[in-house]
C-alpha positions, -999 to +999 in steps of 0.1 A: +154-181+180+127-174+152+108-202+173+110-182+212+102-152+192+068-165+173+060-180+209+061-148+223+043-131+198+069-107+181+067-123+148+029-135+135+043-169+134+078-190+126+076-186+090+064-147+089+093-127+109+080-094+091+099-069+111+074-046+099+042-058+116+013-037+117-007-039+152-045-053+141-039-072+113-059-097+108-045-131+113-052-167+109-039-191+133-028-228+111-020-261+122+013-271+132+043-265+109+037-290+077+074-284+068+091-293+098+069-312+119+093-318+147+089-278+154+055-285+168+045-249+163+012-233+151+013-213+127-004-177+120-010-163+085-019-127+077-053-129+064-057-120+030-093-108+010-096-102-027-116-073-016-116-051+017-140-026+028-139+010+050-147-015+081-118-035+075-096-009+089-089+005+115-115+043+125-090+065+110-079+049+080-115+045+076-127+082+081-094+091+054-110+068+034-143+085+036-127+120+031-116+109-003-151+087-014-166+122-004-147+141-026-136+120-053-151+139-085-136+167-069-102+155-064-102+139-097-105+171-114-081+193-094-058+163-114-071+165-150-064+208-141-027+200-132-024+177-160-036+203-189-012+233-172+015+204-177+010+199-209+005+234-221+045+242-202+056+217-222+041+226-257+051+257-250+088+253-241+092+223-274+079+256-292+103+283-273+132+253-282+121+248-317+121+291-325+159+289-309+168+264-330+157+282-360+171+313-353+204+296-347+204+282-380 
């Protein structure tokens, strides 16, 4: 089955049956299956790259990708904003928790 299925190109090859594929990934075809050689099949491995560039993806992951280069410095402190109001809620409810607590006592 796994076999008729990497022969007609729903998986990438016998041994990756990812039901998850992604249409233009990169791929690799191999030699013939070096654990069962009586399968006779070639193989086809995801291509992998310790690093991948804008032009590795496809023109709209790409152009997301610049939106985000663009306005990194930007983005980064509409973060560190968020993270101070956070930490001044929660300073200010341990301090609203610690004056009930005294009170009570």
């Amino acid at each position: 089955m796994y076999a008729s299925g990497a022969a007609r190109g729903k998986f990438l090859g016998f041994w990756q049956r990812s039901l998850y594929n992604v249409q233009g990934l990169k791929v690799e075809k191999n030699q013939k299956s070096d654990r069962d050689p009586s399968l006779c099949l070639t193989r086809t491995f995801a291509q992998s790259q310790p690093v991948w560039t804008k032009d590795d993806f496809g023109p709209e992951t790409s152009s997301a990708l610049s939106a985000l280069e663009h306005n990194w410095s930007e983005i980064r402190e509409e973060a560190l904003e968020i993270l101070d109001q956070v930490r001044r809620l929660s300073l200010e409810r341990d301090r609203n928790a610690l004056s009930l607590e005294m009170r009570s006592t």
